[in-house]
mmCIF file as Biopython writes it, N, C-alpha, C and O atoms, coordinates in Angstrom:
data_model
#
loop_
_atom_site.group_PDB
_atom_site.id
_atom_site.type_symbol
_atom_site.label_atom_id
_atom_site.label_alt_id
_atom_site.label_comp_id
_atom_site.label_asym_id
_atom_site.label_entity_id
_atom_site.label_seq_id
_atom_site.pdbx_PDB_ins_code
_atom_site.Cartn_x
_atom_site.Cartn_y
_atom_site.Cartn_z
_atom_site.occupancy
_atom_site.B_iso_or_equiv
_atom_site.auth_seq_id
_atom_site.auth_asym_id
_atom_site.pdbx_PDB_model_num
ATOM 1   N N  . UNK A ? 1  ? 0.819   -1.186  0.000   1.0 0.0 1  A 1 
ATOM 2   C CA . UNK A ? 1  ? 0.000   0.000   0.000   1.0 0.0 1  A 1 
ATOM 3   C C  . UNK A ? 1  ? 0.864   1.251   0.000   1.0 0.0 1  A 1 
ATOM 4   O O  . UNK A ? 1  ? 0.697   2.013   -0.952  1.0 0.0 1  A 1 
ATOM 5   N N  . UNK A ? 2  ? 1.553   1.502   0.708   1.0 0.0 2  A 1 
ATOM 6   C CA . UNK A ? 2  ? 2.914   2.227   0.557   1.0 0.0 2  A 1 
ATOM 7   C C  . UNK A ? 2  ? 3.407   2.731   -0.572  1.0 0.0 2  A 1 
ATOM 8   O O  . UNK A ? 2  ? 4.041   3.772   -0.405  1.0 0.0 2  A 1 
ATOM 9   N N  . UNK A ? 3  ? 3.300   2.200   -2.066  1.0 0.0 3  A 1 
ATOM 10  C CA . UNK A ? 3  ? 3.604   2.371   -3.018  1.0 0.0 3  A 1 
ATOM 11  C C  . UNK A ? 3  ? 2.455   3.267   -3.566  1.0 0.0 3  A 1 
ATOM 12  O O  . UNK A ? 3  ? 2.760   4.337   -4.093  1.0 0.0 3  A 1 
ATOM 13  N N  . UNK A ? 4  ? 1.031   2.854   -3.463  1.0 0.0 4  A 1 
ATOM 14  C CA . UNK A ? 4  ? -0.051  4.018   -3.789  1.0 0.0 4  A 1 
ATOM 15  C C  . UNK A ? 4  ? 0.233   4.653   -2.931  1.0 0.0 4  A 1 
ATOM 16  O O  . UNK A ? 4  ? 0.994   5.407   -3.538  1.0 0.0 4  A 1 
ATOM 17  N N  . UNK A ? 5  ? 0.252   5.036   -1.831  1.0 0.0 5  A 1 
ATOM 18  C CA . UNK A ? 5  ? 0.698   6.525   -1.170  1.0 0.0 5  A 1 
ATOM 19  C C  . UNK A ? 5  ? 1.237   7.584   -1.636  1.0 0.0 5  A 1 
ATOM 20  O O  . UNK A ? 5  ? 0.861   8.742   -1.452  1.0 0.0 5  A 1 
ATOM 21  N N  . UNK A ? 6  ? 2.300   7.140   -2.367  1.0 0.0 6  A 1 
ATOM 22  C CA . UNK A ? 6  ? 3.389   7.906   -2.790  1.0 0.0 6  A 1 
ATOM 23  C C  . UNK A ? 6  ? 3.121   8.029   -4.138  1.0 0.0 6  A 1 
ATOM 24  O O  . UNK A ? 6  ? 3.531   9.117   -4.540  1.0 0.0 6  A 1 
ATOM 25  N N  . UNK A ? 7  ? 2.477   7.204   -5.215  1.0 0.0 7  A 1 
ATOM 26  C CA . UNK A ? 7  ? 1.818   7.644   -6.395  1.0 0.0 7  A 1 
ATOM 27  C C  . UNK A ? 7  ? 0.930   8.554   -6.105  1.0 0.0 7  A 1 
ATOM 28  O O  . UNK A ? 7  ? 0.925   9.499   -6.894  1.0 0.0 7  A 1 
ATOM 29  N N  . UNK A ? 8  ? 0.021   8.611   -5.073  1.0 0.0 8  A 1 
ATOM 30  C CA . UNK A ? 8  ? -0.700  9.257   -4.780  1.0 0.0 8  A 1 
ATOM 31  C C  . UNK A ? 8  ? -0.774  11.068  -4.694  1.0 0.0 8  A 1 
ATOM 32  O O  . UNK A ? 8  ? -1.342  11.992  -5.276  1.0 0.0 8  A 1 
ATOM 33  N N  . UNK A ? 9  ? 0.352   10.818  -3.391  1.0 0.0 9  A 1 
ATOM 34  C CA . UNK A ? 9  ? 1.145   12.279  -3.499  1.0 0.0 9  A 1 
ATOM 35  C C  . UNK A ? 9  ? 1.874   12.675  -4.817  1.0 0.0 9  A 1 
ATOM 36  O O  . UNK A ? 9  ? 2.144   13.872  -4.922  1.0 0.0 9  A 1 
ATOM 37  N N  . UNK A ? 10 ? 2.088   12.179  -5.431  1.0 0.0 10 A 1 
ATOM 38  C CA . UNK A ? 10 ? 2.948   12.582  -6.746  1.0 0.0 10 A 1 
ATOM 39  C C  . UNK A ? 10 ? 1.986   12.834  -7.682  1.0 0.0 10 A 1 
ATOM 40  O O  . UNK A ? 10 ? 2.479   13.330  -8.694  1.0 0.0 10 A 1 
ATOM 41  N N  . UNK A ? 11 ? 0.975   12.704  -7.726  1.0 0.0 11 A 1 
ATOM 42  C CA . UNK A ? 11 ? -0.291  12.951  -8.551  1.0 0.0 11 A 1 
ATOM 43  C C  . UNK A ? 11 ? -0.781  14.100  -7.932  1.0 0.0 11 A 1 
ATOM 44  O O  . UNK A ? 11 ? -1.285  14.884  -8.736  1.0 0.0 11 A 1 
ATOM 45  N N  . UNK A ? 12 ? -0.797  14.408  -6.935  1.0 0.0 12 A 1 
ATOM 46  C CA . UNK A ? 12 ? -1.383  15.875  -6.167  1.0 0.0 12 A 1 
ATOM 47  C C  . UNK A ? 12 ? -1.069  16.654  -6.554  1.0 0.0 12 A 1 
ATOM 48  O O  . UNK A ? 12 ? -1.678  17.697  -6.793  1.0 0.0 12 A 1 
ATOM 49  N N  . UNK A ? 13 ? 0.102   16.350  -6.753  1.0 0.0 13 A 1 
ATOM 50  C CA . UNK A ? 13 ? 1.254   17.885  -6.594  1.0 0.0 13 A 1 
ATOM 51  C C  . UNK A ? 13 ? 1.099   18.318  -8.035  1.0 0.0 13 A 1 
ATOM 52  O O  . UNK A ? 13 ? 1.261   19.466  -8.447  1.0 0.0 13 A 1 
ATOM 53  N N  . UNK A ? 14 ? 0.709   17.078  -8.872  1.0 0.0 14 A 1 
ATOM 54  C CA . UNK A ? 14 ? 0.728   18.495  -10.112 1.0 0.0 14 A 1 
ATOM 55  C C  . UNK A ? 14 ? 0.638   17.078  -11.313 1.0 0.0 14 A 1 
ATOM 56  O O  . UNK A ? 14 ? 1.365   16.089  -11.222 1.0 0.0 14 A 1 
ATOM 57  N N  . UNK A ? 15 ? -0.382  17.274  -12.359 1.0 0.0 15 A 1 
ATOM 58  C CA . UNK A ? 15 ? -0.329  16.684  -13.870 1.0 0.0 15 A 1 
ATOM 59  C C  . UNK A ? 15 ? 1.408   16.420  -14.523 1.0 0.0 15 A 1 
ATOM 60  O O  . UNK A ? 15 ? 1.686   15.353  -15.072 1.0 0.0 15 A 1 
ATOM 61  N N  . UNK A ? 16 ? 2.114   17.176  -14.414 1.0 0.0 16 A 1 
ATOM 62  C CA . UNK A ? 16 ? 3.004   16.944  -15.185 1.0 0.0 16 A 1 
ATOM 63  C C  . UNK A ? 16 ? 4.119   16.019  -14.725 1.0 0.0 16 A 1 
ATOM 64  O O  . UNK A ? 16 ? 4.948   15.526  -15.491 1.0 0.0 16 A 1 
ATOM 65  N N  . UNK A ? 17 ? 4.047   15.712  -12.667 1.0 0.0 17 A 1 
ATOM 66  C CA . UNK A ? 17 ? 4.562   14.878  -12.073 1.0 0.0 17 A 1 
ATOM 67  C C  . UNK A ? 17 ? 4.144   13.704  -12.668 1.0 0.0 17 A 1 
ATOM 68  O O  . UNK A ? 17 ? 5.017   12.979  -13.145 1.0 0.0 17 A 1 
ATOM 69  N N  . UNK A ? 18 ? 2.759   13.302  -12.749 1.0 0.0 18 A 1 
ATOM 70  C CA . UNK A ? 18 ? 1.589   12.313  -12.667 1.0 0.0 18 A 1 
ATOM 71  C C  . UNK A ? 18 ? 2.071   11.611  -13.978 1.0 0.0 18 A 1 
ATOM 72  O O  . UNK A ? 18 ? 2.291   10.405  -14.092 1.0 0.0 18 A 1 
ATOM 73  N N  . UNK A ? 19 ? 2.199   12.552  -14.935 1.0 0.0 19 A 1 
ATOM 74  C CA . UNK A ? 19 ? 2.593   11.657  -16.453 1.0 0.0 19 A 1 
ATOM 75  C C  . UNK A ? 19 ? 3.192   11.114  -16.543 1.0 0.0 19 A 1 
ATOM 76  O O  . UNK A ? 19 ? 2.867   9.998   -16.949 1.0 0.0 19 A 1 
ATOM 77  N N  . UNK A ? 20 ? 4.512   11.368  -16.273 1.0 0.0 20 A 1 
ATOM 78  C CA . UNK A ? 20 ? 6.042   11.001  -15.755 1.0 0.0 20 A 1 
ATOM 79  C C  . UNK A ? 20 ? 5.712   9.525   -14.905 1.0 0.0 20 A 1 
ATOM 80  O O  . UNK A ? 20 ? 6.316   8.552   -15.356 1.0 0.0 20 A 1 
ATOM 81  N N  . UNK A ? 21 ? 5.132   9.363   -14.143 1.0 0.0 21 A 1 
ATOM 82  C CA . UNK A ? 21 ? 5.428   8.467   -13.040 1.0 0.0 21 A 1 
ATOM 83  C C  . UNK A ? 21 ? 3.667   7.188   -13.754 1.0 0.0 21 A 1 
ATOM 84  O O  . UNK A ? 21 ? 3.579   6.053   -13.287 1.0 0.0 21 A 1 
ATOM 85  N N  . UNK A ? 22 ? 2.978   7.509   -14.417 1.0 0.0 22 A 1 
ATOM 86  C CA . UNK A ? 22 ? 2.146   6.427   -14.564 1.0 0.0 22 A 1 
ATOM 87  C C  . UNK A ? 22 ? 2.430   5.395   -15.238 1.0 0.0 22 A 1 
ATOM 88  O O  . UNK A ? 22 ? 2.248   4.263   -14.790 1.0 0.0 22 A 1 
ATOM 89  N N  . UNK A ? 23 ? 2.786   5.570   -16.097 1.0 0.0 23 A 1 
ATOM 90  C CA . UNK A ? 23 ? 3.298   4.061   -16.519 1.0 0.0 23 A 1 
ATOM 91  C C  . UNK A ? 23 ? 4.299   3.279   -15.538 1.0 0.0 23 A 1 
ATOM 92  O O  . UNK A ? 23 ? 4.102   2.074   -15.693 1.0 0.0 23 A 1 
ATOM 93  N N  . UNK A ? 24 ? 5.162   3.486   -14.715 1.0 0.0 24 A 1 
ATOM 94  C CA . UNK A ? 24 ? 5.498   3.033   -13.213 1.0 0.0 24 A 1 
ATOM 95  C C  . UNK A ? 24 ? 4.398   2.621   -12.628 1.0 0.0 24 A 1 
ATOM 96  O O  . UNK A ? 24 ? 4.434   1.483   -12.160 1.0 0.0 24 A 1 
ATOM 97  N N  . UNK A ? 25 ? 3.249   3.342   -12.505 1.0 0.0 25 A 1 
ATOM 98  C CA . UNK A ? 25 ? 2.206   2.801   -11.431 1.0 0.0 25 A 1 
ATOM 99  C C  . UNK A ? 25 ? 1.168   1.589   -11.841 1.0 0.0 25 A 1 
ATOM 100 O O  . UNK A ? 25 ? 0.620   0.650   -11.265 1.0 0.0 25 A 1 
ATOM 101 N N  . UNK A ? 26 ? 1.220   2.265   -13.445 1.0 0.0 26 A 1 
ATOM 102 C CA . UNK A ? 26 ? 0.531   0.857   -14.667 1.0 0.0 26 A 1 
ATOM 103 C C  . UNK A ? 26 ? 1.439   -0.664  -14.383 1.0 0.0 26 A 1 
ATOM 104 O O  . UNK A ? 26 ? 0.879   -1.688  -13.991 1.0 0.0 26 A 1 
ATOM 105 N N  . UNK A ? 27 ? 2.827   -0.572  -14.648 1.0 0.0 27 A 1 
ATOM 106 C CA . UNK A ? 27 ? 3.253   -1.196  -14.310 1.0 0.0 27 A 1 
ATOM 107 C C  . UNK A ? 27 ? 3.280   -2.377  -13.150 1.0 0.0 27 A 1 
ATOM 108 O O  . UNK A ? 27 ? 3.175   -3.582  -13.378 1.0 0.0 27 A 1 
ATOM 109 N N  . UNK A ? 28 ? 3.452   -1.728  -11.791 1.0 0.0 28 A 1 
ATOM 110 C CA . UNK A ? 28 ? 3.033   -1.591  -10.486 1.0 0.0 28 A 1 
ATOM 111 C C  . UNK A ? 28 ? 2.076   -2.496  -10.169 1.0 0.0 28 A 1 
ATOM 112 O O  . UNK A ? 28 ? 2.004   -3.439  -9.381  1.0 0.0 28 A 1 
ATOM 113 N N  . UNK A ? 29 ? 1.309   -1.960  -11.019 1.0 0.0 29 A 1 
ATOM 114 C CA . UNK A ? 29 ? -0.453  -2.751  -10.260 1.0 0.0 29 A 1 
ATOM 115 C C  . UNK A ? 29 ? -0.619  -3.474  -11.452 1.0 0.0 29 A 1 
ATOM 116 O O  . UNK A ? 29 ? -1.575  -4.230  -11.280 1.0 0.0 29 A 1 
ATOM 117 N N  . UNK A ? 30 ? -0.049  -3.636  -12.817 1.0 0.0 30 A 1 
ATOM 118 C CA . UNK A ? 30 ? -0.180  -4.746  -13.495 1.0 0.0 30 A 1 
ATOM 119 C C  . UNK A ? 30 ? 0.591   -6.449  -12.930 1.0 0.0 30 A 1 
ATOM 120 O O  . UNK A ? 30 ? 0.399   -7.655  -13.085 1.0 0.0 30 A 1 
ATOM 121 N N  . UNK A ? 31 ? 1.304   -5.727  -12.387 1.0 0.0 31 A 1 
ATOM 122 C CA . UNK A ? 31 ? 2.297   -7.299  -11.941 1.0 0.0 31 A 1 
ATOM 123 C C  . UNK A ? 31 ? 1.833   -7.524  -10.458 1.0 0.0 31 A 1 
ATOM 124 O O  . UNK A ? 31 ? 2.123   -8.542  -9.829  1.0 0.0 31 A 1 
ATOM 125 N N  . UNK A ? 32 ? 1.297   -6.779  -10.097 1.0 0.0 32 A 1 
ATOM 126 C CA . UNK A ? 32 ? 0.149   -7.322  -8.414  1.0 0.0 32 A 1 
ATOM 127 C C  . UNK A ? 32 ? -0.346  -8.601  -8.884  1.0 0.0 32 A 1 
ATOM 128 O O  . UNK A ? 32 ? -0.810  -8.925  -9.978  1.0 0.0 32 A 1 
ATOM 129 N N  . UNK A ? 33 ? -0.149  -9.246  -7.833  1.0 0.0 33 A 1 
ATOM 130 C CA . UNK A ? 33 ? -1.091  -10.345 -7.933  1.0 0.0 33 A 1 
ATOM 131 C C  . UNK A ? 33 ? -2.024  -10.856 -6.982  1.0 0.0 33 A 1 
ATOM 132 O O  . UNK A ? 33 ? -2.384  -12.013 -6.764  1.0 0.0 33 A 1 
ATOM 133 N N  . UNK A ? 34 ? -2.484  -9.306  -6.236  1.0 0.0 34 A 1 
ATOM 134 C CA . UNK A ? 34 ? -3.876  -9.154  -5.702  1.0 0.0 34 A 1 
ATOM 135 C C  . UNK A ? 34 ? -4.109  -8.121  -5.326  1.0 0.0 34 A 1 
ATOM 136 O O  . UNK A ? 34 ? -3.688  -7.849  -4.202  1.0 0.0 34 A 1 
ATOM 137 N N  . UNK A ? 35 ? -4.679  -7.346  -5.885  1.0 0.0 35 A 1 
ATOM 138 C CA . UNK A ? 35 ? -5.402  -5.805  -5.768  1.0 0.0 35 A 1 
ATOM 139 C C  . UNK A ? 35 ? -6.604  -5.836  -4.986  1.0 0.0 35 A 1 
ATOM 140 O O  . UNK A ? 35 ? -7.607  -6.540  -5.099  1.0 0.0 35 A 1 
ATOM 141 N N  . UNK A ? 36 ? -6.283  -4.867  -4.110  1.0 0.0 36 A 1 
ATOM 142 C CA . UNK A ? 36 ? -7.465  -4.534  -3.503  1.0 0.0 36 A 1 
ATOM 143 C C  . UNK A ? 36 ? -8.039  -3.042  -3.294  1.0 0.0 36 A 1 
ATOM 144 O O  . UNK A ? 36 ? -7.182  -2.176  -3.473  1.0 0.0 36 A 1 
ATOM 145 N N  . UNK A ? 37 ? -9.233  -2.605  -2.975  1.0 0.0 37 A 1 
ATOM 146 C CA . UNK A ? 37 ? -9.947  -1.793  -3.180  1.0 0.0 37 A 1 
ATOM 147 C C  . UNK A ? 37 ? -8.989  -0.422  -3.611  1.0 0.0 37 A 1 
ATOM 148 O O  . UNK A ? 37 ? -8.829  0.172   -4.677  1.0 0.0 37 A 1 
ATOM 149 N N  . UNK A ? 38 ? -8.607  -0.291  -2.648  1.0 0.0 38 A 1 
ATOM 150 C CA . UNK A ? 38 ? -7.255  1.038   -2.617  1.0 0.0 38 A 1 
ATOM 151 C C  . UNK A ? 38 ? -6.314  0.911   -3.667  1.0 0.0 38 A 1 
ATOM 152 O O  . UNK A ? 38 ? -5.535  1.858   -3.775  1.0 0.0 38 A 1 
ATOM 153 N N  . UNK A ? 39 ? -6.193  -0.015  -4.458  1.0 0.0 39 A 1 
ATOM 154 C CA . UNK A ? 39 ? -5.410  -0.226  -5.420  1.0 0.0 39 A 1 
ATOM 155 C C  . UNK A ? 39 ? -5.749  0.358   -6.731  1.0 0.0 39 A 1 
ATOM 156 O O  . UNK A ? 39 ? -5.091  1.202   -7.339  1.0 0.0 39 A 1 
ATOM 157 N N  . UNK A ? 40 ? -7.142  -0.337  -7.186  1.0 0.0 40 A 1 
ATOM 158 C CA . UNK A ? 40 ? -8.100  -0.007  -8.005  1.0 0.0 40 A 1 
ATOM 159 C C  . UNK A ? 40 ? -8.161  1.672   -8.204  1.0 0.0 40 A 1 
ATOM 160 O O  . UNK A ? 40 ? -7.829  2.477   -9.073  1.0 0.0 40 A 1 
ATOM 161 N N  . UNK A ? 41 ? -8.739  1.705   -6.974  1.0 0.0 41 A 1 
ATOM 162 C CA . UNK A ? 41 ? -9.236  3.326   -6.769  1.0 0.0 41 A 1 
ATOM 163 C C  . UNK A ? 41 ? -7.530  4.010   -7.314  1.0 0.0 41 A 1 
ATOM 164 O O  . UNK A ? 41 ? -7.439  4.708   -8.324  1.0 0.0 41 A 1 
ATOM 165 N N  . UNK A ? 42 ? -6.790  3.791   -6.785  1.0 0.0 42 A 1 
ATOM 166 C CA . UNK A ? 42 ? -6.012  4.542   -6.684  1.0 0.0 42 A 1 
ATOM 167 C C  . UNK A ? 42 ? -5.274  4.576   -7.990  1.0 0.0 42 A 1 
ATOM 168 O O  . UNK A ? 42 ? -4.781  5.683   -8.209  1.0 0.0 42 A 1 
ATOM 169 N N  . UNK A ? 43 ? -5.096  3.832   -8.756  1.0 0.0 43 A 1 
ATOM 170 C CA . UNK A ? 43 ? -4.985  3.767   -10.604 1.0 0.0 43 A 1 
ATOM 171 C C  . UNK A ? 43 ? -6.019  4.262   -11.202 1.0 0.0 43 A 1 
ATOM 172 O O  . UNK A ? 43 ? -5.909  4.667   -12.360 1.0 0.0 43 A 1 
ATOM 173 N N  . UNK A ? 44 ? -7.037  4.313   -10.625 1.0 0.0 44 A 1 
ATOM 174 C CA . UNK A ? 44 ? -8.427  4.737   -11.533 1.0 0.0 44 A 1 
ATOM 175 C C  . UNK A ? 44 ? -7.879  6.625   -11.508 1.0 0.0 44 A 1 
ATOM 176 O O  . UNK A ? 44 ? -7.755  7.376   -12.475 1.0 0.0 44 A 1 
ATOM 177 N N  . UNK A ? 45 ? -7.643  6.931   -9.965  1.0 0.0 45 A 1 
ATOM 178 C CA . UNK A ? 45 ? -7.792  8.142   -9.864  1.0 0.0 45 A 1 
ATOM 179 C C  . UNK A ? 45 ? -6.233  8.512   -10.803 1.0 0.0 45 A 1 
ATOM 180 O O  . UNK A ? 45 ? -6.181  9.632   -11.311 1.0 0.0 45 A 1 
ATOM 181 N N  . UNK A ? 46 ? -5.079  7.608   -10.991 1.0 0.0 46 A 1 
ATOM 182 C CA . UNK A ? 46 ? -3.587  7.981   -11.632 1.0 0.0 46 A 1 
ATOM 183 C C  . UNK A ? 46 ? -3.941  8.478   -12.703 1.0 0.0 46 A 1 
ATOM 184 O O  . UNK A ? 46 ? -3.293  9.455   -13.079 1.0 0.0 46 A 1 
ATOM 185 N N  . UNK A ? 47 ? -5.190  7.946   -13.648 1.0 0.0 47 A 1 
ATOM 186 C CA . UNK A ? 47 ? -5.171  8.078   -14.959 1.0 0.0 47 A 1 
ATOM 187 C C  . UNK A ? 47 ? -6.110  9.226   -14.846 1.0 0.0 47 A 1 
ATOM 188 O O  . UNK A ? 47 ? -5.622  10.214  -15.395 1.0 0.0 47 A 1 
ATOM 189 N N  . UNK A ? 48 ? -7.115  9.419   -14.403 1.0 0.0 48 A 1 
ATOM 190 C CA . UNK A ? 48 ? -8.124  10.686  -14.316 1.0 0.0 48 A 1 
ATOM 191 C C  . UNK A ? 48 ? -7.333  11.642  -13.893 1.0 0.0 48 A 1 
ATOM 192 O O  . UNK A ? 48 ? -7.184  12.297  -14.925 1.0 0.0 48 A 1 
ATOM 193 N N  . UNK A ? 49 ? -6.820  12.085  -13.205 1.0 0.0 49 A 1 
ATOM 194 C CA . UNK A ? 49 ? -5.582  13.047  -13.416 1.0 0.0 49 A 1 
ATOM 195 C C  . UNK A ? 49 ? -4.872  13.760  -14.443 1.0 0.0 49 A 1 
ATOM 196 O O  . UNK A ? 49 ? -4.817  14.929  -14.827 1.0 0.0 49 A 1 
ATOM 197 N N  . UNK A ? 50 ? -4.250  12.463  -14.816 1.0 0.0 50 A 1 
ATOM 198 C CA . UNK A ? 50 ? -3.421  12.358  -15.594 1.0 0.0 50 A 1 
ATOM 199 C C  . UNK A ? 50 ? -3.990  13.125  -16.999 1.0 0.0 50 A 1 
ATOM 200 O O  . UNK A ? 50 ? -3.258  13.689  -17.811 1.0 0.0 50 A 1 
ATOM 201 N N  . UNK A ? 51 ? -5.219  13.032  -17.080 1.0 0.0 51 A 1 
ATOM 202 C CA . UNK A ? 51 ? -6.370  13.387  -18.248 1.0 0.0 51 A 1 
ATOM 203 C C  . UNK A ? 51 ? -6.350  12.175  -18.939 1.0 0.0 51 A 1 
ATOM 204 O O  . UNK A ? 51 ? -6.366  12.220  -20.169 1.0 0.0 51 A 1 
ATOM 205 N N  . UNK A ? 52 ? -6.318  11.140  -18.388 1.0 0.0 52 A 1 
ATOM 206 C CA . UNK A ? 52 ? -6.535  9.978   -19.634 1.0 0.0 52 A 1 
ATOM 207 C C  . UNK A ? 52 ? -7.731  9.162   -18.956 1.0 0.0 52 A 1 
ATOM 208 O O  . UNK A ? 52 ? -7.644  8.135   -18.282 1.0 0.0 52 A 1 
ATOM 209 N N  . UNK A ? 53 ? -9.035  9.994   -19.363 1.0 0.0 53 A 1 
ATOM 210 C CA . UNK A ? 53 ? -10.159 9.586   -18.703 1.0 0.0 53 A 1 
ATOM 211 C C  . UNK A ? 53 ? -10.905 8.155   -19.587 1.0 0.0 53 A 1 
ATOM 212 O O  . UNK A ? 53 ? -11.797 7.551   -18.993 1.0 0.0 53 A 1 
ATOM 213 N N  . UNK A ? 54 ? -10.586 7.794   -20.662 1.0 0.0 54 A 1 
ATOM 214 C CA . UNK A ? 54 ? -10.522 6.390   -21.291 1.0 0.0 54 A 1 
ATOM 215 C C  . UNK A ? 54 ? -9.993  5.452   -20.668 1.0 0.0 54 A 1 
ATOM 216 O O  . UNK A ? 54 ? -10.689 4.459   -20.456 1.0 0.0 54 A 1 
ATOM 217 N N  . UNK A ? 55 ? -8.766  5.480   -20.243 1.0 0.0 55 A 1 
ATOM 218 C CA . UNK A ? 55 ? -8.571  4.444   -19.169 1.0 0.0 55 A 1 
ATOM 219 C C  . UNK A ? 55 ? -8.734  4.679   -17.769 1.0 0.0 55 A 1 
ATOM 220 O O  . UNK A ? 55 ? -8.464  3.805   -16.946 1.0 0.0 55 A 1 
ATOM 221 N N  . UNK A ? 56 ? -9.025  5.449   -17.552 1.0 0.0 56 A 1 
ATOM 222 C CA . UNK A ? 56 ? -9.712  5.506   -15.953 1.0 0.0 56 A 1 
ATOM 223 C C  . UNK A ? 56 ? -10.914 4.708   -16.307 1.0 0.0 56 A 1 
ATOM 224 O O  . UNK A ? 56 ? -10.925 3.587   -15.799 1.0 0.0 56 A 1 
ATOM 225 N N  . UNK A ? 57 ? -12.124 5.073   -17.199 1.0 0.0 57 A 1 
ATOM 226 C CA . UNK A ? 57 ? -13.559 4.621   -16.786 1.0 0.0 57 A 1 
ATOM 227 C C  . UNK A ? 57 ? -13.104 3.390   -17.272 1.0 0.0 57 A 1 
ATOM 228 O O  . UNK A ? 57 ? -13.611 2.573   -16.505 1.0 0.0 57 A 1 
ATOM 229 N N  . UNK A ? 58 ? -12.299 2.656   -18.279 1.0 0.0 58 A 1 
ATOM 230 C CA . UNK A ? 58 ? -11.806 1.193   -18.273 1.0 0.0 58 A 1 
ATOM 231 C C  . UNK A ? 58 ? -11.460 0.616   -16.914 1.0 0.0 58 A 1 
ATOM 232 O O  . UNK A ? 58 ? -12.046 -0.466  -16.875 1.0 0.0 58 A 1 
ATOM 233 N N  . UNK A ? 59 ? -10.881 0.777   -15.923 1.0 0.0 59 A 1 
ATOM 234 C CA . UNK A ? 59 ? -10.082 0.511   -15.119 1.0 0.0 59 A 1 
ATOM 235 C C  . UNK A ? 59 ? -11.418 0.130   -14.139 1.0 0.0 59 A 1 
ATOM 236 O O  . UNK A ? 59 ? -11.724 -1.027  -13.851 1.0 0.0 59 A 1 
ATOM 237 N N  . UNK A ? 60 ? -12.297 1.584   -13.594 1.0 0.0 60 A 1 
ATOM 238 C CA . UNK A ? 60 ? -13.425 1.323   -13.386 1.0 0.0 60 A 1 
ATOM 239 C C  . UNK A ? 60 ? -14.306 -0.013  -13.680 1.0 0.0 60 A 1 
ATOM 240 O O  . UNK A ? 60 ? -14.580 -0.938  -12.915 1.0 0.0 60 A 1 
ATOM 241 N N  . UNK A ? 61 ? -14.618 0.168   -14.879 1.0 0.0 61 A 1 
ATOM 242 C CA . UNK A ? 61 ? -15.673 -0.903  -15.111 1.0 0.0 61 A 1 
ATOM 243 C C  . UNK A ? 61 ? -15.093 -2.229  -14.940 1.0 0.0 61 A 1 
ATOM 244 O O  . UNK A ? 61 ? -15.920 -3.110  -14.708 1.0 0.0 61 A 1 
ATOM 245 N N  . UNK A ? 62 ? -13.900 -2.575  -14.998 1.0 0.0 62 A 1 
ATOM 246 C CA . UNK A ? 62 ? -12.695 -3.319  -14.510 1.0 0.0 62 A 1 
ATOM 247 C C  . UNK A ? 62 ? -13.309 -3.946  -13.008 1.0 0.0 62 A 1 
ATOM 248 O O  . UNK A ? 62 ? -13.510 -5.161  -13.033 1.0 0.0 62 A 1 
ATOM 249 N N  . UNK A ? 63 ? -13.499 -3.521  -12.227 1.0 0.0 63 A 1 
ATOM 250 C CA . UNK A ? 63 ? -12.612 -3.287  -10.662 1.0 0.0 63 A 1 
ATOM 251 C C  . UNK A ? 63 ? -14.046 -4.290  -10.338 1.0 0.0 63 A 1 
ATOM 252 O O  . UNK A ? 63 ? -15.253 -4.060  -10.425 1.0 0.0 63 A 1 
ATOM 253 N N  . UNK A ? 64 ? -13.190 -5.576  -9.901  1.0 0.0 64 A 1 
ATOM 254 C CA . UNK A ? 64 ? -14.267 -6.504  -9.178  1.0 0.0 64 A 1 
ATOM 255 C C  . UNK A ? 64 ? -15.235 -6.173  -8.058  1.0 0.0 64 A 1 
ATOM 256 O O  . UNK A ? 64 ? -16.312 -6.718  -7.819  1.0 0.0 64 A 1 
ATOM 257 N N  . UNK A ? 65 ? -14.583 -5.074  -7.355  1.0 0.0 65 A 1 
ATOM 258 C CA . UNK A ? 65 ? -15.727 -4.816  -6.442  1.0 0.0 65 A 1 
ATOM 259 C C  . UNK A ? 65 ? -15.615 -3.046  -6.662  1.0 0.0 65 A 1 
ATOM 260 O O  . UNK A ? 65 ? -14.765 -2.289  -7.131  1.0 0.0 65 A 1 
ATOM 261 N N  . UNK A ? 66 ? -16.773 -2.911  -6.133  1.0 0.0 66 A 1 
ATOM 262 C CA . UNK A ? 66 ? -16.835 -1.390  -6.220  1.0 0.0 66 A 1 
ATOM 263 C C  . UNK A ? 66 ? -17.300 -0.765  -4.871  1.0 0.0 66 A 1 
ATOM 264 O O  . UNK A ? 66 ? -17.188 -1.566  -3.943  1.0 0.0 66 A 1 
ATOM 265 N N  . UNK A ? 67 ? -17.638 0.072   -4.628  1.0 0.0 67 A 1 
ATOM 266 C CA . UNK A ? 67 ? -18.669 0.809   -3.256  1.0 0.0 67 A 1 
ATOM 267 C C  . UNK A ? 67 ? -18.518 2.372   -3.303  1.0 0.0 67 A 1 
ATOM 268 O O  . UNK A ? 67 ? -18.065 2.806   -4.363  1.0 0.0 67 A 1 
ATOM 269 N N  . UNK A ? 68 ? -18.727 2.999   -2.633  1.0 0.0 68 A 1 
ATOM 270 C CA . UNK A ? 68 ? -19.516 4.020   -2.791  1.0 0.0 68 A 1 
ATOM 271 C C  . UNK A ? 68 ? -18.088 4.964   -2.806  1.0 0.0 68 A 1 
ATOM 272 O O  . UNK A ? 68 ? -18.038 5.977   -3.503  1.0 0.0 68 A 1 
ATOM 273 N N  . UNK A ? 69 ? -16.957 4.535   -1.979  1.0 0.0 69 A 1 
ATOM 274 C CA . UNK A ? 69 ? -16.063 5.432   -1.966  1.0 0.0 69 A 1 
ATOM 275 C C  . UNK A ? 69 ? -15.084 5.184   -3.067  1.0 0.0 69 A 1 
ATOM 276 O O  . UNK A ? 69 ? -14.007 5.754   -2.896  1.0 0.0 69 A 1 
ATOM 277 N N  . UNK A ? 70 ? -15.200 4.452   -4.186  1.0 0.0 70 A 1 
ATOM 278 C CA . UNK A ? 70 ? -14.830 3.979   -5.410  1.0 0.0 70 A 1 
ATOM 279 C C  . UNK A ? 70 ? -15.486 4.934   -6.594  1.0 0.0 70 A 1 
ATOM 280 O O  . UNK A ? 70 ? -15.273 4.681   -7.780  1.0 0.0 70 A 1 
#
């Protein structure tokens, strides 16, 4: 989880950090081999940022579970 934290913050601070560092985080949570809620969310939100709202709502409709804070 530690690792979204810090994608996390690096996405705050500014779009042009966020670009730079997503394919690291694509990466990241592609080779997980178990994602959970905070994971999801937290790639969904890398790419909506990022402005690449095509793969955010992919990622979304993706995400085995969902709930309200998703």
């Amino acid at each position: 989880m530690e690792v979204w934290v810090q994608i996390s913050r690096v996405c705050s601070d500014g779009v042009d950090r966020c670009v730079g560092r997503i394919f690291d985080a694509r990466q990241v949570f592609d080779e997980m081999t178990e994602r959970d809620v905070f994971a999801w969310t937290s790639m969904v939100s890398v790419h909506a940022r990022a402005g690449d709202l095509v793969s955010a709502k992919k990622l979304f409709e993706e995400m085995p579970e969902r709930n309200f804070a998703s």
